[in-house]
C-alpha positions as CSV (number, residue, x, y, z in Angstrom):
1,X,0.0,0.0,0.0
2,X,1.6,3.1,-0.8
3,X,0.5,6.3,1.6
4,X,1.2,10.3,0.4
5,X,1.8,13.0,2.3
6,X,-1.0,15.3,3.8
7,X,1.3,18.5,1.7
8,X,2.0,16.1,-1.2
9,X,-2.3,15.5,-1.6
10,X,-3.1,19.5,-0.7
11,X,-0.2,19.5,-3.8
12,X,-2.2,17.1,-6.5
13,X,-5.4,18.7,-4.8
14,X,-4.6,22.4,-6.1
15,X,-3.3,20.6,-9.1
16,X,-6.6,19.6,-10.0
17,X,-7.5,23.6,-10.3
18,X,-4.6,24.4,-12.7
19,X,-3.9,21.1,-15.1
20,X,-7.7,19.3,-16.1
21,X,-5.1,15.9,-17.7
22,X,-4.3,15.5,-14.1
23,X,-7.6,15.8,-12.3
24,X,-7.1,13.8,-8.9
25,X,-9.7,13.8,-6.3
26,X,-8.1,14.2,-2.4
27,X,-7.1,10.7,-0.7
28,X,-9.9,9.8,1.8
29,X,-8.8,9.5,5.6
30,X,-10.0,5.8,6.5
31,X,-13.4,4.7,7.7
32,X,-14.5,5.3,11.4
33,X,-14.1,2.1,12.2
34,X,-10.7,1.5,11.7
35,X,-8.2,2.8,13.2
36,X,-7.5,6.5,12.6
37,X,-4.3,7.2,10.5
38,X,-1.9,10.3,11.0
39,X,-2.1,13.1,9.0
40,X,0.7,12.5,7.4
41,X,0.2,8.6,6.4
42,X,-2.8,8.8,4.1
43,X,-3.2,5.6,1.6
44,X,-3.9,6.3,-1.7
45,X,-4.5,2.6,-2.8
46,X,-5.3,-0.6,-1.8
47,X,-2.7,-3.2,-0.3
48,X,-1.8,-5.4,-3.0
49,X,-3.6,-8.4,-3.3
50,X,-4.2,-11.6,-5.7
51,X,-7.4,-13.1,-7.3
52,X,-10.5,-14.6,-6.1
53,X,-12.8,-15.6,-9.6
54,X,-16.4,-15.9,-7.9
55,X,-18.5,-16.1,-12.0
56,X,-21.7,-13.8,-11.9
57,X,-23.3,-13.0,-8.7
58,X,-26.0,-10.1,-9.0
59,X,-25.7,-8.0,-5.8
60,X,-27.8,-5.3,-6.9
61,X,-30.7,-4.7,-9.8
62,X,-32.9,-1.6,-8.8
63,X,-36.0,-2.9,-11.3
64,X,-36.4,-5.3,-8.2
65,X,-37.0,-4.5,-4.9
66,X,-35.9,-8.1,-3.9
67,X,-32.2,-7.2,-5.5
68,X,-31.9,-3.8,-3.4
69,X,-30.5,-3.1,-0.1
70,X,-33.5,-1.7,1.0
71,X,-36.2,-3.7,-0.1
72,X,-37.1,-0.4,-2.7
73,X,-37.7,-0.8,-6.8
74,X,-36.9,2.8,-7.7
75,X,-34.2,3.9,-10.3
76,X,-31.0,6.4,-9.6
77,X,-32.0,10.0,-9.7
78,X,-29.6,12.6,-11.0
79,X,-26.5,13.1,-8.3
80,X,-27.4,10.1,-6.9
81,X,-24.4,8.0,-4.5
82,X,-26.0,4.9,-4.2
83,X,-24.3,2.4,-1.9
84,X,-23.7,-1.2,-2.9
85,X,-23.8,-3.9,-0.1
86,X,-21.4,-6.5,-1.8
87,X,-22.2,-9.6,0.9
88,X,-25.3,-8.7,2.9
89,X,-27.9,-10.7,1.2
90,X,-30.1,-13.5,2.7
91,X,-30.1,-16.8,0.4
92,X,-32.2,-16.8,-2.5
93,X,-32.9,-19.2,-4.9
94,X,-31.8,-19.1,-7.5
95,X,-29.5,-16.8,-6.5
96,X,-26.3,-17.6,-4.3
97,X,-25.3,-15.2,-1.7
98,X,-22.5,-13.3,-2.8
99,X,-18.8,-14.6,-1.8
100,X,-17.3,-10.9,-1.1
101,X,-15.5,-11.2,2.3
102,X,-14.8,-8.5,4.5
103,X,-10.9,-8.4,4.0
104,X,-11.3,-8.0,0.6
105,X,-9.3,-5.4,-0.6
106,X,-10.7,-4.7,-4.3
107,X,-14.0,-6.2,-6.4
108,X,-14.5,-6.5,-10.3
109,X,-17.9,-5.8,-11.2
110,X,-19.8,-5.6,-14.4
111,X,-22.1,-2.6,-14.0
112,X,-25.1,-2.1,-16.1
113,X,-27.6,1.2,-16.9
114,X,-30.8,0.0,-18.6
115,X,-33.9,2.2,-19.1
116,X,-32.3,5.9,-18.4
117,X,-34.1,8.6,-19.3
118,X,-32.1,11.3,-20.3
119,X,-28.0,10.8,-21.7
120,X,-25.6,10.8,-18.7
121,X,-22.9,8.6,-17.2
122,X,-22.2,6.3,-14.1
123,X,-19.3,6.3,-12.0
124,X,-18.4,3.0,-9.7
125,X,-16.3,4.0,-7.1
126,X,-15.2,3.1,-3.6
127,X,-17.5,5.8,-0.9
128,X,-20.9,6.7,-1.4
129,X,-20.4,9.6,1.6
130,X,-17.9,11.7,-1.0
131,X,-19.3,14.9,-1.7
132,X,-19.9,16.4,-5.2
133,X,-19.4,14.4,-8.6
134,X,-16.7,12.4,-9.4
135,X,-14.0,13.7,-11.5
136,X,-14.0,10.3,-13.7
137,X,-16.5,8.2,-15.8
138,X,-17.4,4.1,-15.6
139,X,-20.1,4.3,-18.4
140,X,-21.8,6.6,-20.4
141,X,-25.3,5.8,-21.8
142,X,-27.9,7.7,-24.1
143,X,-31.7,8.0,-23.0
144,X,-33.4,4.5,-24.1
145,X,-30.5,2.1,-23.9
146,X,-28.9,-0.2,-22.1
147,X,-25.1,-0.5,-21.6
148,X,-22.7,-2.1,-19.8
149,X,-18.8,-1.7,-18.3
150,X,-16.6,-4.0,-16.0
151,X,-14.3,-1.9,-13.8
152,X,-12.1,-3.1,-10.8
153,X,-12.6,-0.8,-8.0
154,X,-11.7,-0.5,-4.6
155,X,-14.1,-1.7,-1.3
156,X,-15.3,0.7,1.0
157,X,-14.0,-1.2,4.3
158,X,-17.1,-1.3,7.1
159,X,-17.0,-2.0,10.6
160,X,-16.8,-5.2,11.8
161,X,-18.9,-7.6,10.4
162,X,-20.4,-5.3,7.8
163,X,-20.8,-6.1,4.5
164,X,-18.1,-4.4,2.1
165,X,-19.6,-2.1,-0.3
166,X,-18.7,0.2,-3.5
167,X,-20.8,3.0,-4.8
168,X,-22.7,4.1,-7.6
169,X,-22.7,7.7,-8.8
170,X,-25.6,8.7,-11.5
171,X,-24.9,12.0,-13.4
172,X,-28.8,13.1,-14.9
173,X,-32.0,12.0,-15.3
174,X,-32.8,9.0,-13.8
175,X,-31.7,5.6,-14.9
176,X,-31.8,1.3,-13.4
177,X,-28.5,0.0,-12.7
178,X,-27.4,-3.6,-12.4
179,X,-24.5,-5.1,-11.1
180,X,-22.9,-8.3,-11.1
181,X,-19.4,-9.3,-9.4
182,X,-17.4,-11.3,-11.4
183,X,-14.3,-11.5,-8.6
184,X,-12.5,-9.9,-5.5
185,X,-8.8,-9.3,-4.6
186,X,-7.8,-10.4,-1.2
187,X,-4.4,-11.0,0.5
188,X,-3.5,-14.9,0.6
189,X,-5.1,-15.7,-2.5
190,X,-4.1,-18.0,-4.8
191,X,-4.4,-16.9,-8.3
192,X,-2.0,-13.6,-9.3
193,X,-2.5,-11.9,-13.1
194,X,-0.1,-12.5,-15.7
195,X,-0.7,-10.2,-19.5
196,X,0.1,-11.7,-22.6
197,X,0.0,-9.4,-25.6
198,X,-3.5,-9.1,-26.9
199,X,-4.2,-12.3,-29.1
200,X,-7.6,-12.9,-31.3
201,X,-8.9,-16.4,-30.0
202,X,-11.8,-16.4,-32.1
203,X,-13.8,-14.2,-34.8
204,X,-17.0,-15.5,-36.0
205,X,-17.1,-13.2,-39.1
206,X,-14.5,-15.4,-40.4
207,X,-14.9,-18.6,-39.0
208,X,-17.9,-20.1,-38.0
209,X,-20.6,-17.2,-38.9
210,X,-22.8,-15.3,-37.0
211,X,-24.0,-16.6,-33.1
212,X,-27.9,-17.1,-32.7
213,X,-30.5,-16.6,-30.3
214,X,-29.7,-19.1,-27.3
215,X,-26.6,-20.0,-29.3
216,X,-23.4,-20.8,-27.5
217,X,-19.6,-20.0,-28.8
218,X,-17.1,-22.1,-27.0
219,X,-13.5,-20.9,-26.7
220,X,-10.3,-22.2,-26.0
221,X,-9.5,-19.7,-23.2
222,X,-6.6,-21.3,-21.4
223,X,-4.2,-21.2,-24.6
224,X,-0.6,-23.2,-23.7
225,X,1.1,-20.7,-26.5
226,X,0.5,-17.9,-24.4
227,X,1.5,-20.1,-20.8
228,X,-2.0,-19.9,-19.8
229,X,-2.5,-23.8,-19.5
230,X,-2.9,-23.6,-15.7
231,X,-5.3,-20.2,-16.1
232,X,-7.9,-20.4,-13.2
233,X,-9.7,-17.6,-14.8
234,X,-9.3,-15.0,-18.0
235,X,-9.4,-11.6,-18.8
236,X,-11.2,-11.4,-22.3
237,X,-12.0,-8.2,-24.5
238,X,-15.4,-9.2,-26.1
239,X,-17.3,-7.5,-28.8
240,X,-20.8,-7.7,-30.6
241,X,-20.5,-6.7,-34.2
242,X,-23.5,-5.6,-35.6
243,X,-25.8,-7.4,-34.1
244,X,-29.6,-8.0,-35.4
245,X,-31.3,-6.7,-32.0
246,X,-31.0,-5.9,-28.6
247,X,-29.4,-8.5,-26.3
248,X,-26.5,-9.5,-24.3
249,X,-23.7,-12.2,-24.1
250,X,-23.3,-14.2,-21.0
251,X,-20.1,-15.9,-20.1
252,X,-19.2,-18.9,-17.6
253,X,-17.0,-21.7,-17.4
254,X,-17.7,-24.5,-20.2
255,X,-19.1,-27.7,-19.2
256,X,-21.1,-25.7,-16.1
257,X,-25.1,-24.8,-16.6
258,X,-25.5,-21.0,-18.0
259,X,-26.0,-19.0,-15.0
260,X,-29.6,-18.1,-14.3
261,X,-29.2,-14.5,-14.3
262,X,-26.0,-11.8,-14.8
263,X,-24.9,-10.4,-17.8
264,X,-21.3,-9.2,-19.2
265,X,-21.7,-7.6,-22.4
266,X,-25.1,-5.9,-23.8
267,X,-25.5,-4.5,-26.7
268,X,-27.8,-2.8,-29.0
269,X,-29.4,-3.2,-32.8
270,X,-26.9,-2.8,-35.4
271,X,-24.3,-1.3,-33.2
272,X,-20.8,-2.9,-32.5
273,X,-19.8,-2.5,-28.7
274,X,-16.9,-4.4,-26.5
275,X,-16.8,-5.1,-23.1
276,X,-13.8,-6.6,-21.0
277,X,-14.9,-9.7,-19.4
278,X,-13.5,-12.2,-16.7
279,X,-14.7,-14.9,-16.3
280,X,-13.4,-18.9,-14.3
281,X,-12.5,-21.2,-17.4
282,X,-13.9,-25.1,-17.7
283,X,-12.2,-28.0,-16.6
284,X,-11.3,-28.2,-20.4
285,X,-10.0,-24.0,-20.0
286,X,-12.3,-23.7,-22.1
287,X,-15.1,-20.4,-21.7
288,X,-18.7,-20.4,-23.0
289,X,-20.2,-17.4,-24.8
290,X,-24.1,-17.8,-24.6
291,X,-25.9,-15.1,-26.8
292,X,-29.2,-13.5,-25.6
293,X,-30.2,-12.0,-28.6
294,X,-30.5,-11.8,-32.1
295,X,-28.0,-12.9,-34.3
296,X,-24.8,-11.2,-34.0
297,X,-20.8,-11.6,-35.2
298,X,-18.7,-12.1,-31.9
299,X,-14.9,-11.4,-31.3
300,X,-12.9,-12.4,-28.3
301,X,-9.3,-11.3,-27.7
302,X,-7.5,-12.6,-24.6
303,X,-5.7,-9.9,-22.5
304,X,-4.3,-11.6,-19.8
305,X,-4.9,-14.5,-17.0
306,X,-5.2,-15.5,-13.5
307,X,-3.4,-18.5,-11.9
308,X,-1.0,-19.9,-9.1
309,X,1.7,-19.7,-11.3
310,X,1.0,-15.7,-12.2
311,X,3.0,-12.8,-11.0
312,X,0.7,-10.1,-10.5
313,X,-0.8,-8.3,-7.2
314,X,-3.5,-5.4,-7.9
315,X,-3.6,-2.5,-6.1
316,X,-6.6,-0.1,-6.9
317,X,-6.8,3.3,-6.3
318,X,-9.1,4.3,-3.7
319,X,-9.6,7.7,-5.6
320,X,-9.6,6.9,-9.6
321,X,-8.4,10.3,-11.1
322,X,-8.1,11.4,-14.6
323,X,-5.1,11.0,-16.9
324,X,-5.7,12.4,-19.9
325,X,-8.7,14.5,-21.8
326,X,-7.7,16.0,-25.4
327,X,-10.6,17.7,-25.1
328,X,-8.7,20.3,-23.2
329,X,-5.6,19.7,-25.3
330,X,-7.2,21.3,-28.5
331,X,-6.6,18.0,-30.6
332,X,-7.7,15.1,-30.3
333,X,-7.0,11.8,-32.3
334,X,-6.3,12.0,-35.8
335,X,-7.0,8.8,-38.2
336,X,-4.4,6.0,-38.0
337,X,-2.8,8.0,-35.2
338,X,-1.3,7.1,-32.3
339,X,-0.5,8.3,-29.2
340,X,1.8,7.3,-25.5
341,X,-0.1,8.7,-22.5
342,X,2.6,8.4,-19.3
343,X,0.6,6.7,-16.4
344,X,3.7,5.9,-14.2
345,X,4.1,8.7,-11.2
346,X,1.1,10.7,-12.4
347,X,-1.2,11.9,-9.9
348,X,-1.6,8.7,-7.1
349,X,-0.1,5.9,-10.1
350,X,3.3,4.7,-8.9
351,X,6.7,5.1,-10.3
352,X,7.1,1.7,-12.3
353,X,3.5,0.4,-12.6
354,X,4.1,-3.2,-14.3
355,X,0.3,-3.2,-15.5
356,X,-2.1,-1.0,-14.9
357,X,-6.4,-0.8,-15.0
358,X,-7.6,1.9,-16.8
359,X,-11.4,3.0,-18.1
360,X,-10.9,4.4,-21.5
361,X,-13.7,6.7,-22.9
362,X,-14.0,7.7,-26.6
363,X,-16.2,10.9,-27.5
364,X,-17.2,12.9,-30.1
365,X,-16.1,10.4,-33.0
366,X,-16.8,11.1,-36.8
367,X,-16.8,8.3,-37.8
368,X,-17.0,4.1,-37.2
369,X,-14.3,2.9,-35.4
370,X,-11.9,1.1,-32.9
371,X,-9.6,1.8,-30.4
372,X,-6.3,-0.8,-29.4
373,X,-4.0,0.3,-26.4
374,X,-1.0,-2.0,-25.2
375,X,2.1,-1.6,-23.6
376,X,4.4,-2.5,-26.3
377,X,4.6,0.1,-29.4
378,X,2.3,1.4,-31.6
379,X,2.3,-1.1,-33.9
380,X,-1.0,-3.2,-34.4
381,X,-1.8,-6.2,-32.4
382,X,-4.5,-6.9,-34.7
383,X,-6.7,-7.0,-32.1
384,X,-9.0,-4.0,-30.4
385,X,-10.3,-2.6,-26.5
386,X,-13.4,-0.1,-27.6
387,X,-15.1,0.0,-30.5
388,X,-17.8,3.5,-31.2
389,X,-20.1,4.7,-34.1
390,X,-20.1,8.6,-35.0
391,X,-21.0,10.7,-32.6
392,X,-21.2,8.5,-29.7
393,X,-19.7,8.1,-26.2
394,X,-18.6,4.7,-25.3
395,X,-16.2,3.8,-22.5
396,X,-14.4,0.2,-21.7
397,X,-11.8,-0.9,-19.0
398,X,-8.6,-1.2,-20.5
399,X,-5.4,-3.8,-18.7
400,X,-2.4,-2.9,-20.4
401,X,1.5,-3.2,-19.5
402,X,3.2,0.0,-19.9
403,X,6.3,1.1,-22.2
404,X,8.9,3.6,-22.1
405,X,8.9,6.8,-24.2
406,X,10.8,9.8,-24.2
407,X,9.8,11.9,-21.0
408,X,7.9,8.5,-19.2
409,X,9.4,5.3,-18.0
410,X,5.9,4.3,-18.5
411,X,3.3,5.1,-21.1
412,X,0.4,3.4,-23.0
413,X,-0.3,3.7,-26.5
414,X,-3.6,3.8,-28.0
415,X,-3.9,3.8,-31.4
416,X,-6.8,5.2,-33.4
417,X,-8.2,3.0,-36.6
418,X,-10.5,5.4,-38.1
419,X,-11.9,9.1,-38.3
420,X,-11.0,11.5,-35.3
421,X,-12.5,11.7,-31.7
422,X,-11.6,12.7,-28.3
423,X,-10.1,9.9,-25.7
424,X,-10.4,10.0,-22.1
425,X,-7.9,8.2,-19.8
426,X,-9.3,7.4,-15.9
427,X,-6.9,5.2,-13.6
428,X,-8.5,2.8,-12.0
429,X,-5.6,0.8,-10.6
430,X,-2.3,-1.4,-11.3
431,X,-0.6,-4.4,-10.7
432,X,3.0,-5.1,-9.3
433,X,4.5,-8.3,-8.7
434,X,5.4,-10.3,-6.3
């Protein structure tokens, strides 16, 4: 865990007011109920932890009072905080009561607005109690639709006992929001992360064609090449390409049962949208893909894995803060542009970051296209992290290493396929081995 200064966060706090691509919110002092830390010792992330994969496990849909906190089926307003219990739920069948334990450090959660009534954004993030709006973005949504992100984010430690929770923020109107966990970080755990460069594992609009209603695409997950044969779980990049209607993609370990509610990617009529996904692979390391939907092209890239034999502990940032924003540069990015965006030492990020969590946010785009980030060069990997049509927002997690470039011991570069739009660069958190 790495701690700041109370004059070096007063220092990134008055930054904030001067330089917008460095926008940090204050570290919080910790909860009452722990013990109270010196001014001068105030943690900035999360003490670095390895991998629990729990699969999907709803802990929160506001169309039902029976999967709300307080019994209530209402929607977010505008401004709302909304806190998330993350392991205070009675059993329910069919649900399962959710697996987060109260030394957990860090959750991942797919978070999902459906039926918002005006455009506006969530953010997921660790304290309900914060006043004001976040300075950062999980999701951004436009009246009518339903979208979803998966973002790692720190746990709001409670008193003993307590359930751990997180918090949803909802910028305007009013809007549902779901959210499923898909896994937790917590010291002692087995399974650390380990990146491989971004590999295509399957394409359907050039093998296999298009993915039905109710269909299933199965996918060797667990690939030996990239030393993922003992993988416990993987992080995938998932995209619907033009689908034929509204719908969503479900994924969960081959040869288990589908699970009987939970979601990781939804998407829309005609309109290609990725999602990052993690997800426990079969006995085989295999991962199913169930469609619930129309038919629609899929694409799955594997980013990266969990296992015993990984090297990776994740801290998150209790505070995400912003990066980058070109929209306050003057330019954004061009067409087959690329660009390195330092991460390492800015704002709470550490020094030598070996991989770090980011949310990525494309806007303003005039035309179709894709986004790829890595760690590497700018070169192609062939593969992408966010896909957007013109004139829309869309935002996906990104988990990249990091590269030097002149000026940064560590950078990512995001390159730009098509047409020109504005990128957004939250930090959400990193890894470091051990």
């Amino acid at each position: 865990m790495r701690v700041r200064t109370a004059a070096a966060v007063a220092a990134v706090t008055a930054l904030t007011l001067t330089a917008p691509l460095l926008a940090m919110s204050p570290a919080v002092a910790a909860p009452a109920a722990a013990p109270a830390l010196a001014p001068a010792m105030i943690p900035t992330d999360t003490t670095p932890a390895a991998f629990v994969p729990t699969g999907l496990k709803r802990v929160l849909d506001t169309r039902d009072a029976q999967r709300t906190p307080d019994l209530q089926r209402r929607p977010l307003g505008p401004g709302e905080n909304y806190s998330v219990p993350l392991s205070a739920w009675a059993d329910e069948a069919p649900r399962e009561r959710p697996v987060v334990p109260t030394d957990a450090t860090a959750v991942i959660v797919n978070v999902t607005a459906t039926n918002p009534g005006a455009d506006g954004h969530l953010t997921v993030r660790r304290d309900a109690a914060q006043p004001g709006a976040p300075l950062t973005s999980t999701l951004n949504f436009k009246a009518g639709e339903t979208v979803s992100n998966m973002i790692s984010v720190a746990v709001d430690e409670r008193a003993v006992g307590a359930s751990p929770q997180i918090s949803v923020y909802n910028s305007a109107g009013t809007t549902d929001v779901v959210v499923d966990v898909v896994g937790y970080y917590r010291q002692g755990a087995a399974d650390k992360y380990e990146p491989v460069r971004p590999t295509r594992l399957a394409d359907t609009r050039t093998a296999g064609g298009k993915v039905g209603q109710g269909g299933v695409l199965t996918v060797d997950a667990a690939r030996k090449d990239r030393g993922a044969g003992d993988a416990k779980a993987v992080l995938l990049n998932v995209t619907a390409v033009t689908p034929g209607t509204d719908g969503h993609i479900t994924a969960y370990p081959s040869g288990s049962a589908r699970p009987a509610e939970g979601s990781n990617l939804n998407y829309t009529a005609g309109r290609t949208v990725a999602n990052q996904v993690v997800v426990p692979v079969g006995r085989d390391g295999k991962v199913d893909l169930a469609n619930i939907g129309g038919p629609t092209d899929v694409v799955v890239d594997l980013i990266g894995f969990y296992s015993p034999s990984g090297h990776g502990l994740y801290s998150a940032l209790r505070e995400q803060g912003r990066l980058y924003d070109t929209r306050g540069r003057g330019v954004g990015l061009l067409p087959y542009s690329a660009t390195a965006v330092p991460v390492s030492g800015i704002g709470f990020m550490p020094p030598t970051p070996w991989v770090v969590t980011l949310n990525v946010t494309a806007t303003e785009p005039t035309a179709a296209g894709h986004l790829e980030a890595n760690g590497v060069d700018s070169t192609s990997t062939g593969t992408s992290n966010l896909n957007w049509t013109p004139g829309r927002t869309v935002a996906n997690g990104v988990t990249t290493g990091t590269a030097a470039v002149p000026g940064s011991i560590g950078a990512v570069w995001f390159r730009n396929n098509a047409g020109f739009t504005h990128l957004l660069v939250d930090a959400t958190g990193y890894f470091t081995t051990g």
